[in-house]
N, C-alpha and C positions, 0 to 999 in steps of 0.2 A: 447577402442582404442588399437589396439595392436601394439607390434613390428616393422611388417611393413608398418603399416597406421606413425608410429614417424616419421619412418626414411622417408618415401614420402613426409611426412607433412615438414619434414626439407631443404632437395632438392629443387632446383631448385633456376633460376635465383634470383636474388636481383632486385627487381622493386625498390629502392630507397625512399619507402614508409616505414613510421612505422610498425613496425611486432609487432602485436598484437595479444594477444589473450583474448577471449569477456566469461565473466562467469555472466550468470542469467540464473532465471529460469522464472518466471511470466511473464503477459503481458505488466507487467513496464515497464520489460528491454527490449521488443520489439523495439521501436523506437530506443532508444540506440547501441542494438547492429544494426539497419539497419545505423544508422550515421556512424558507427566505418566501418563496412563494406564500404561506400561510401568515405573513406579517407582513410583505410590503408590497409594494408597484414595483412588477416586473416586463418595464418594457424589450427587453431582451434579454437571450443566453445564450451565452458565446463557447462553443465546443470546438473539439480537433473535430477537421476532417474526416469523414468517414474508408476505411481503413479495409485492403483487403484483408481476408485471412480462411483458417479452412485448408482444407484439400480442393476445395472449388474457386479457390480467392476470388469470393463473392464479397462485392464488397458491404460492410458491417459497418453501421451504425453506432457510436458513441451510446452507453446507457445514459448519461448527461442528457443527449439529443432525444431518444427513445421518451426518457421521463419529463423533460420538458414536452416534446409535442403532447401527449399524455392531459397533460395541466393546459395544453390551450397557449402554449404560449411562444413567442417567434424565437428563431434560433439563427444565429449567424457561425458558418465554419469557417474562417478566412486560414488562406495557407499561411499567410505570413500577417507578421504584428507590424513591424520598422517603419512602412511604405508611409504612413501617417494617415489611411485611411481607416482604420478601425478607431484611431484616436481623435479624430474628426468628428465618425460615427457618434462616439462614445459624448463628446463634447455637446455634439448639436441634442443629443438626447435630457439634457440640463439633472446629471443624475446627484442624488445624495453620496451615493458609496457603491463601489463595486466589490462583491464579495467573490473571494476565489477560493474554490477546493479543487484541491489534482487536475492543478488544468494541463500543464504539463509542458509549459513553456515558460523562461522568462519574461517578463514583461516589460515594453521600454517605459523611463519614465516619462514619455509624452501620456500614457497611459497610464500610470499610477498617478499621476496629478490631475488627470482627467474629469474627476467627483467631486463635489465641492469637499467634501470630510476622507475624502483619497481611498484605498483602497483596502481590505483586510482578510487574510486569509484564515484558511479552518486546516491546520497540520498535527498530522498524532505522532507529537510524540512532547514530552516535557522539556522545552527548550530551554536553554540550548545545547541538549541533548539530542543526539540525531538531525540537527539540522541537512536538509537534502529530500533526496530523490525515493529513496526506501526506508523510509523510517519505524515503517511495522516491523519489515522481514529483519532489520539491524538489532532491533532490540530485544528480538526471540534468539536470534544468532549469540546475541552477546548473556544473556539468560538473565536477562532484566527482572528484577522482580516486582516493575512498573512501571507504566507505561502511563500515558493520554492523553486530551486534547488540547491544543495552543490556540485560541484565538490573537491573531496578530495584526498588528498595522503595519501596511509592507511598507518594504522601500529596495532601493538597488539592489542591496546582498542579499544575498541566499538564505532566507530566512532570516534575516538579523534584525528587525525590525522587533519594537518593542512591543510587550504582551501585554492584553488586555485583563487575559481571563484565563487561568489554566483548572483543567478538568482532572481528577487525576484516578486510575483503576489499577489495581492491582492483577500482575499475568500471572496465570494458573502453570503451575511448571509443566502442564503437556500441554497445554496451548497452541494450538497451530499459528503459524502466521494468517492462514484466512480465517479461524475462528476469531483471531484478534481483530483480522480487519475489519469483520461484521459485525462486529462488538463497539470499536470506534469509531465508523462509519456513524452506526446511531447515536453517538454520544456527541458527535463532533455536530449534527442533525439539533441532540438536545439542548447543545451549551449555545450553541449559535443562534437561534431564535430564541433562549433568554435574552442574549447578546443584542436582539436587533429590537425585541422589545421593550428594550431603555436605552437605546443607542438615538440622539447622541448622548444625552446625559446618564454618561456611564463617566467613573474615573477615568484619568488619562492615564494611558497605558504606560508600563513600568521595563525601562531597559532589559537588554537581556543580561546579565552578569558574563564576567568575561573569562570565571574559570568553569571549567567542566564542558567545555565545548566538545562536539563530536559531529563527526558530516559520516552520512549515510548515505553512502556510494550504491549508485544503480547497479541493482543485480543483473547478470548475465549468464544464460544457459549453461555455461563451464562451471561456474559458481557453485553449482549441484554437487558435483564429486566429491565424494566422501573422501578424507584423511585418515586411514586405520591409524595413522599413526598418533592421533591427538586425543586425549583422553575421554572417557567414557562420557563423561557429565559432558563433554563441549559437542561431541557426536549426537547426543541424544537433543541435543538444543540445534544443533547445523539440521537435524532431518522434520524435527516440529518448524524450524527456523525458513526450509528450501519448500514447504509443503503449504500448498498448492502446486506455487510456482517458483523456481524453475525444476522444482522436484529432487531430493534427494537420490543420489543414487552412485552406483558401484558397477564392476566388471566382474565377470567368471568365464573365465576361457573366452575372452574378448565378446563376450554377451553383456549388453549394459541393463543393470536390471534397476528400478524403479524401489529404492526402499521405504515405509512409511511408518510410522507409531514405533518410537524409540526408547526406551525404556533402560535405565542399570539395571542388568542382569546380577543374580545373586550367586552366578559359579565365581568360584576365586579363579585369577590368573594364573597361570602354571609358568611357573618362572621362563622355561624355554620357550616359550607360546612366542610366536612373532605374529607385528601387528597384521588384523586384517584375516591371522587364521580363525576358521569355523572349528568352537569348539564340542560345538553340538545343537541339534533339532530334535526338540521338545515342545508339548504343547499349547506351550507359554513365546513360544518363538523358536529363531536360530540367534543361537546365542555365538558369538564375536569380539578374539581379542584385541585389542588397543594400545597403543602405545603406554597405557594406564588404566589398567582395569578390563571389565568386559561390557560389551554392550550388547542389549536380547531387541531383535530386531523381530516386530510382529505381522507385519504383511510385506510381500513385495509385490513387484510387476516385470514382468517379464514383456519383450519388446511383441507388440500385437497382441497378447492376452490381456486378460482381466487381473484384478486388481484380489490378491489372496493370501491364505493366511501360510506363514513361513514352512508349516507343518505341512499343507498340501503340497505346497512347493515341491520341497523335500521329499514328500513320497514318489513324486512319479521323476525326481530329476537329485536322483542321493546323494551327497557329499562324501570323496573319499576322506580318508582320515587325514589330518596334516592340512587340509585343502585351503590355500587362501582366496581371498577377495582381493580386487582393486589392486591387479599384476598387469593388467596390460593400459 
């Protein structure tokens, strides 16, 4: 953004509406920033930098960036927050509140004091439960039986700032982590522009309590590998939990294969069974002992194929008897 895109962006009439400005990057913050855009003056949206990625690392667009241009409206990527330049930006724009979903950087507080009523984020998960970086994929891992959306008033810490408004859904025990996150996306979408259409006269937001904390550490590509050795119910929660991304998965003769739709299986464990052995391929899956219990695994992927069900698998690539998973 430069100079003259500030000073344009600061100009002009007062519509009487809240003067916001909208900071994400991912497809979370989609719905959200299209809420904010439907209730207030948005003289800018501040996204990550556009990002190689691909086999062509061509560089990609922000869906943030994508759906703002979309809506008509100006977009700023600065690489960095500190310099005082974006908090300057942000100042000379005379804003009500800055709202942030998945933007995906801290923020200094030259910038969170920036608004005259400060700044408040859209986070799913029921704080301060999951506070952090992966708050979906943590609470499918851990086999939450609820999940939903925090609207908050930041401040320094990591989420610790107090809440406004909590939203709250119930996960479906096969629930993917990306069906959940398409799920709270829109919710975070719906609670947030109730939020901005009584804001500021909304209660003042209510501390977070200080037992029950949990931080939801960023997942990473190793993160995927399956444990045969941890029980049935925590495996079937790890591959809805890894699914999408960074994807569940396992070895067979140093072959990494892609598992998906997790399921307890209804064969009993055989006392001798060690974890990780395939106890058999039926048309309900391949079924897999555990450290506790069995687990029926319903499609996999194998490295450059397509994505299928256990049973085709199996027919053209058969398991001998005895044969474990997750040895090399």
């Amino acid at each position: 953004m430069s100079e003259s895109q500030s000073q344009v962006a600061t100009s002009g009439a007062t519509t009487g509406r809240l003067r916001v400005v909208f900071m994400g990057s991912p497809d979370f913050a989609v719905p959200s920033l299209e809420a904010t855009a439907r209730v207030c003056e948005v003289p800018l949206v501040i996204s990550q930098p556009d990002r190689r990625a691909g086999r062509g690392r061509k560089l990609v667009a922000p869906p943030v960036k994508v759906a703002a241009e979309r809506l008509g409206l100006e977009v700023y990527q600065p690489r960095r927050l500190r310099t005082g330049k974006v908090a300057r930006i942000l100042r000379e724009l005379a804003l009500d509140l800055i709202v942030v979903a998945a933007y995906g950087r801290i923020l200094p507080r030259s910038i969170l004091e920036a608004p005259r009523h400060g700044c408040v984020n859209v986070h799913a998960s029921l704080l301060p439960r999951w506070r952090g970086a992966s708050p979906i994929q943590r609470a499918v891992l851990a086999g939450d039986a609820e999940t939903g959306v925090a609207i908050m008033r930041m401040e320094k810490g990591l989420d610790t700032g107090p809440v406004y408004r909590m939203t709250r859904t119930p996960i479906d025990p096969h629930e993917t982590s990306g069906e959940l996150f398409e799920r709270l996306a829109a919710l975070g979408g719906e609670s947030l522009e109730e939020f901005l259409k009584d804001f500021p006269e909304v209660p003042a937001p209510t501390p977070q309590p200080e037992e029950g904390i949990t931080y939801a550490e960023l997942l990473e590509k190793q993160h995927g590998r399956v444990d045969w050795s941890r029980a049935a119910a925590k495996i079937v929660n790890h591959v809805r939990g890894m699914d999408p991304w960074p994807g569940a998965s396992t070895t067979r003769g140093g072959v990494v294969l892609k598992l998906f739709t997790a399921r307890p299986s209804t064969l009993a464990r055989p006392e001798q069974a060690q974890a990780g052995e395939v106890l058999g391929v039926d048309k309900s899956g391949l079924h897999v002992a555990c450290g506790e219990g069995v687990v029926r695994i319903e499609q996999l992927q194998p490295p450059g194929k397509r994505r299928m069900s256990a049973r085709d698998y199996a027919a053209g690539r058969r398991f001998a008897p005895g044969e474990r998973l997750g040895l090399e």
